[in-house]
C-alpha positions as CSV (number, residue, x, y, z in Angstrom):
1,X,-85.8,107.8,194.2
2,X,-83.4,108.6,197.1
3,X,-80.5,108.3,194.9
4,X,-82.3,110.8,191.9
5,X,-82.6,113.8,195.4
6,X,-79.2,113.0,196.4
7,X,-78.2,114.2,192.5
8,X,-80.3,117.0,192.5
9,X,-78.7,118.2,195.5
10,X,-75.5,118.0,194.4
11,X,-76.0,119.5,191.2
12,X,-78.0,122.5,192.7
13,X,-74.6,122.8,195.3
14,X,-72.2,122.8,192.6
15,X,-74.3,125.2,190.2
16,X,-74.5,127.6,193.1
17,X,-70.8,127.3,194.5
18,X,-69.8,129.6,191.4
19,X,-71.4,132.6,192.8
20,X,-69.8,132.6,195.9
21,X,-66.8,134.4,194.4
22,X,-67.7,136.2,191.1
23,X,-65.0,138.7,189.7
24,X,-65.9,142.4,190.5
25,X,-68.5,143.6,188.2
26,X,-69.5,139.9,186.9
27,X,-73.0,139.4,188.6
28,X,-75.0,137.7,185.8
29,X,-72.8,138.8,183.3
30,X,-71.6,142.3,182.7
31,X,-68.4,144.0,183.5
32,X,-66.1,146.5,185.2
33,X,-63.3,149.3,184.2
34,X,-60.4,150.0,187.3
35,X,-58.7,153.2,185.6
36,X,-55.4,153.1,187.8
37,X,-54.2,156.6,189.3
38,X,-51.8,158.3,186.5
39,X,-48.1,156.9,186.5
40,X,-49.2,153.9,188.3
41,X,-48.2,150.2,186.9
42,X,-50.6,146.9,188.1
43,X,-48.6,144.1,189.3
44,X,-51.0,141.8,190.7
45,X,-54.9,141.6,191.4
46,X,-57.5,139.5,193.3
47,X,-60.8,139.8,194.5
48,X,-62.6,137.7,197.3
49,X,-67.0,138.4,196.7
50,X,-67.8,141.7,194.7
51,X,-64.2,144.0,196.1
52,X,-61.2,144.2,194.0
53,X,-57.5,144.1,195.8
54,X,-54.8,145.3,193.2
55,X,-51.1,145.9,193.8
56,X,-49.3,149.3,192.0
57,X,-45.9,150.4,191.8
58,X,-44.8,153.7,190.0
59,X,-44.3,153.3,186.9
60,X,-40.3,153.5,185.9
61,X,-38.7,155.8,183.1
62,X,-39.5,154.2,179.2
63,X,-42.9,151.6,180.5
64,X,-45.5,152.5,179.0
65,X,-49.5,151.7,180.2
66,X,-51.0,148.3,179.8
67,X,-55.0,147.5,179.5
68,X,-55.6,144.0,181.4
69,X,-58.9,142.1,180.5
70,X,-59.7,139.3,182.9
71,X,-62.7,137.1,181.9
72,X,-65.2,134.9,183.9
73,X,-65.7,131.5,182.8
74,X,-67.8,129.8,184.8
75,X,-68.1,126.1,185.3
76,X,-71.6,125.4,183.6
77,X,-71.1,128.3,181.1
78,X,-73.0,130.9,182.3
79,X,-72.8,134.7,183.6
80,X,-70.0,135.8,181.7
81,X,-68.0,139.0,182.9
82,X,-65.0,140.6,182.3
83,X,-62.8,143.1,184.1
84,X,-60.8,145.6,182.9
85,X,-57.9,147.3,184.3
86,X,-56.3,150.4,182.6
87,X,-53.0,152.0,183.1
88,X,-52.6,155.8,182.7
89,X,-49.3,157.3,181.3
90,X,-47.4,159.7,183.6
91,X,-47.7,163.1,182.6
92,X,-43.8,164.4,182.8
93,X,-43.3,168.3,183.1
């Protein structure tokens, strides 16, 4: 009896411990579109609880804009989200 509430316990701390850092936008599913400023490239992104931290550069003569999907996969399968991020061309005179 002890041994079936130890099990329990654990399995209600592990099926909780994804939540404690969903991507942006991913609560229960669902999703979120980050539309960089125009001219700007993404080099890196990370989020810690619901706020995105993303790193831009200029964009240099020739690149042209990416779109970046990240997708939530969680460890029992459940609350899907995904995360968009989308480059904008520079507009040149």
């Amino acid at each position: 009896m002890i041994a079936a509430g130890a099990v329990a316990i654990v399995l209600l701390t592990i099926s909780g411990c994804e939540q404690l850092n969903p991507i942006p936008g991913s609560v229960y599913g669902g999703g979120k579109v980050i539309v960089l400023e125009q001219g700007m490239k993404l080099v890196n992104v990370t989020w810690k609880m619901d706020t995105a931290w993303y790193t831009v550069r200029p964009m240099r003569p020739g690149e042209l804009p990416e779109r970046y999907e990240f997708h939530e996969d969680t460890i029992v399968g459940r609350y899907h989200g995904e995360v968009v991020i989308q480059e904008k061309a520079k507009a040149f005179p």
